[in-house]
C-alpha positions, 0 to 999 in steps of 0.5 A, a space after each residue: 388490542 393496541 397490543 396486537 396491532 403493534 405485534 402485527 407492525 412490528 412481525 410485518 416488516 419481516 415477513 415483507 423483508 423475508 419474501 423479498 430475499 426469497 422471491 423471483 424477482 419482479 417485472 420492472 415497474 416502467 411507469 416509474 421509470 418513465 412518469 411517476 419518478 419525472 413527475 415527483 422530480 419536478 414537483 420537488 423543483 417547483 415545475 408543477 405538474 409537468 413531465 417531459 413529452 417523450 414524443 420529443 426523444 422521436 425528434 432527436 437525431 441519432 448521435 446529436 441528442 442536445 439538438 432538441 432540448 426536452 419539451 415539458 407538457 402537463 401531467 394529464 396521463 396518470 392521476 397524480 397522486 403516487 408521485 405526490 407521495 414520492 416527493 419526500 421520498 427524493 427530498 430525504 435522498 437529496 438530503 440524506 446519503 442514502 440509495 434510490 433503492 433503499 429509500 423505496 424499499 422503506 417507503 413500501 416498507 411503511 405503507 405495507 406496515 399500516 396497511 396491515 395493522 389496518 386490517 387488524 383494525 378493521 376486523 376487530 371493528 367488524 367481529 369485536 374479537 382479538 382473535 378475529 383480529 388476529 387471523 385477518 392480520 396474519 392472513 393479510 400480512 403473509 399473503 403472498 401477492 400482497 406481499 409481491 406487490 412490495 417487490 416493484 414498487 407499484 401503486 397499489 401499496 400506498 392504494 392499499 393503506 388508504 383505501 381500507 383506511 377509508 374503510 375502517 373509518 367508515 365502519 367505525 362511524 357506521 358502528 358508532 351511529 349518531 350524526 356523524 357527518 364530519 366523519 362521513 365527508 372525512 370517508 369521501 375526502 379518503 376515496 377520493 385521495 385513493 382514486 387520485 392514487 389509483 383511478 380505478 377506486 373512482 366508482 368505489 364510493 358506490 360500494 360505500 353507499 350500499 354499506 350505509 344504506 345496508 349497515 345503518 339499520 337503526 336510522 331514517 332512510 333520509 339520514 342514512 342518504 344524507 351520510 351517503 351524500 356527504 361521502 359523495 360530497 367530500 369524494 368531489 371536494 377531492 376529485 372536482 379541482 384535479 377534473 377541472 385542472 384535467 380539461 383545462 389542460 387537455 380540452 378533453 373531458 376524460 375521466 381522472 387521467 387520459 389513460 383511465 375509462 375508455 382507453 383501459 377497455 379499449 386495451 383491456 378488452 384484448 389484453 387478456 389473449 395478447 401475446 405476451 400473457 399466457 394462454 391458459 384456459 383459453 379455447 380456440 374459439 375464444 382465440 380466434 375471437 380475439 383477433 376480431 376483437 382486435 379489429 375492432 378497438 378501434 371503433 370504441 370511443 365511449 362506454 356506449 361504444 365498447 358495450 356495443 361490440 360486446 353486444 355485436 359479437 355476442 349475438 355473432 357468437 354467443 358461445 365464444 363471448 360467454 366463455 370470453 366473459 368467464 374468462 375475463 373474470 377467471 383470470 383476475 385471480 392469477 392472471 400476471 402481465 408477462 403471463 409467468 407463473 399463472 399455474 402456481 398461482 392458480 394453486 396458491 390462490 385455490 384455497 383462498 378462494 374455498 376459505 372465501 367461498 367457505 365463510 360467505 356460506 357461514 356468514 350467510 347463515 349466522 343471522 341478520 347482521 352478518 349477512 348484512 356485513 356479508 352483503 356489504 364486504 362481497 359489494 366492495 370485494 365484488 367492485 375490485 372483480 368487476 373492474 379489473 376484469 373489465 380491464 386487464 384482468 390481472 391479479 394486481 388490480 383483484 387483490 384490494 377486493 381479495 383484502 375486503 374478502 379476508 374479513 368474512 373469514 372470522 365467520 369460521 371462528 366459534 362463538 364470534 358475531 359481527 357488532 351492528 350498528 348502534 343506537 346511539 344518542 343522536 341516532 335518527 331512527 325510523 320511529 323518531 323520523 315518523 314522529 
């Protein structure tokens, strides 16, 4: 096995190089440009977690920009944690003679490398086969929008390893049994590193609860709500300092970052029809749904708020919504945010989406233990769908779930069945509780 996860380290960096040399080249990532670099920057000087107001650039008049010097505010707009990251990225560059593009490029480069061998991993802990192992790493390493995320620099690249390295821990300490609650609060300190890299991950632990209640099937209801409370424990022992930081700073109470929650589904819920994406599948009913929506946003200060318009404009027009929600969630699997290339996409994704379908099936049928892994894999994979049409309904925020659904294809293979969690020395079990 360590063989196969250092082949799958050493191939991944080729794949990704060679995708790079042939693909279009991608959207720039402006919030780089504009938040995560200025942020990394300051914490390498010492300044904290402070960027410049670019409300300070309106003030300067034209040709005299040194009359307003930059006036530094806190951080409170995006979680921190990708430009936590890129602090030693711009510590090696002040040091070494190398380019901004250059030391990026390997920075993605690494976590693509870990993120595969992780899937490798992961599969193997799941199927205990090497050739399980095989075909998820091989599938995951030459995707081709896992390997687009590599060409702007997103956050979803380090995301992405910390995140399944999440879930390989979880896994492994489910499979193992035992009263391993270290481990367990080490998974809710991983999500909640993950929701500090991208905030969409903060409801993932949900998900993590539904596989230790479906996969520990060997132990007392109350053990098993332990372990669910320890990761919900080590989840706010990450979260809970920055929450706390956040509304200090911003006397507001937002969740995770001022541009996270409500104000995504105040914008997401028009971006899937804006101007600048395509207008694929979209019907002249739901078109002009659009504009009423539209008029509307502003009305949606809270969760409450955004659920009661789509409940006003449902009952208004109920066949326009419907097909406004399917959309919604259609669009998540090829939907981009300059609406390029949706249609190829579309058909590179389709057999992805019949090997999904294809292996659900199979795992379904295969016995107790793999529909319970089939449950737990569709409830994170099905997270990642939910969220992200939720949103902006792009194909970015769907693939750690498409990732999570790449598991259930060992399903196909002959003579593989997925490990169950072990009765392990220490493990409470229902008659050891009941006695």
């Amino acid at each position: 096995m360590t063989r196969l996860l250092l082949g799958i380290g050493a191939f991944t960096p080729t794949i990704t190089l060679l995708f790079l040399a042939v693909a279009p080249p991608g959207d720039e990532n402006t919030d780089l440009v504009s938040y995560y670099r200025p942020l990394a920057l300051n914490l390498l000087d010492g300044r904290g977690l402070v960027v410049e107001d670019e409300r300070a650039l309106l003030w300067q008049p034209p040709g005299f920009p040194d009359l307003v010097r930059p006036v530094m505010v806190p951080a409170t707009y995006r979680t921190p944690g990708y430009s936590l990251l890129l602090v030693p990225v711009y510590a090696v560059m002040r040091i070494l003679p190398i380019s901004e593009v250059t030391a990026l490029r390997a920075f993605t480069v690494t976590w693509t490398v870990l993120t595969g061998m992780i899937m490798c991993a992961l599969a193997c802990a799941i199927w205990r086969s090497r050739r399980a192992a095989l075909l998820v790493g091989l599938l995951w390493i030459t995707y081709p929008f896992a390997l687009w995320l590599t060409e702007q620099n997103n956050t979803e690249t380090p995301f992405l390893t910390v995140f399944y390295g999440a879930l390989l821990l979880l896994f492994t300490t489910i499979l193992r049994g035992g009263r391993a609650y270290r481990r367990y609060f080490a998974v809710g300190v991983l999500f909640g590193i993950a929701a500090l890299i991208r905030p969409s991950a903060f409801g993932v632990v949900a998900a993590a609860a539904v596989a230790v209640v479906v996969l520990s099937v060997d132990q007392a209801l109350r053990a098993r709500l332990a372990c669910v409370a320890l990761v919900l424990a080590g989840n706010l022992v990450v979260l809970l300092p920055w929450q706390v930081w956040l509304f200090q700073q911003s006397g507001q109470l937002t969740l995770l970052a001022g541009n996270a929650g409500v104000h995504n589904l105040r914008l997401g819920m028009t971006s899937t029809l804006a101007n600048s994406r395509g207008d694929l599948f979209v019907t002249d009913d739901v078109r002009a749904l659009k504009w009423k929506l539209v008029e509307r946003r502003e009305e949606i200060d809270s969760t409450w708020d955004y659920a009661r318009v789509l409940v006003d404009e449902f009952r208004a027009q109920p066949i326009a919504m419907t097909r406004w929600t399917l959309l919604r969630f259609a669009q998540s699997w090829y939907s981009t945010a300059s609406g390029s290339y949706q249609e190829l996409i579309l058909l590179i994704q389709i057999p992805y989406l019949v090997l999904i379908g294809c292996a659900t099936w199979r795992g379904w049928r295969r016995g107790a233990d793999a529909r319970r892994w089939t449950i737990v894999l569709w409830a994170f994979g099905l997270y990642f769908w939910v969220t992200s049409s939720a949103t902006y309904s792009l194909l970015r925020y769907l693939i750690p779930g498409v990732g999570v659904w790449l598991l259930l294809l060992p399903a196909l293979l002959p003579r593989i069945t997925p490990r169950r969690a072990s009765d392990a020395p220490g493990t409470i079990t229902t008659k050891s509780a009941a006695a």
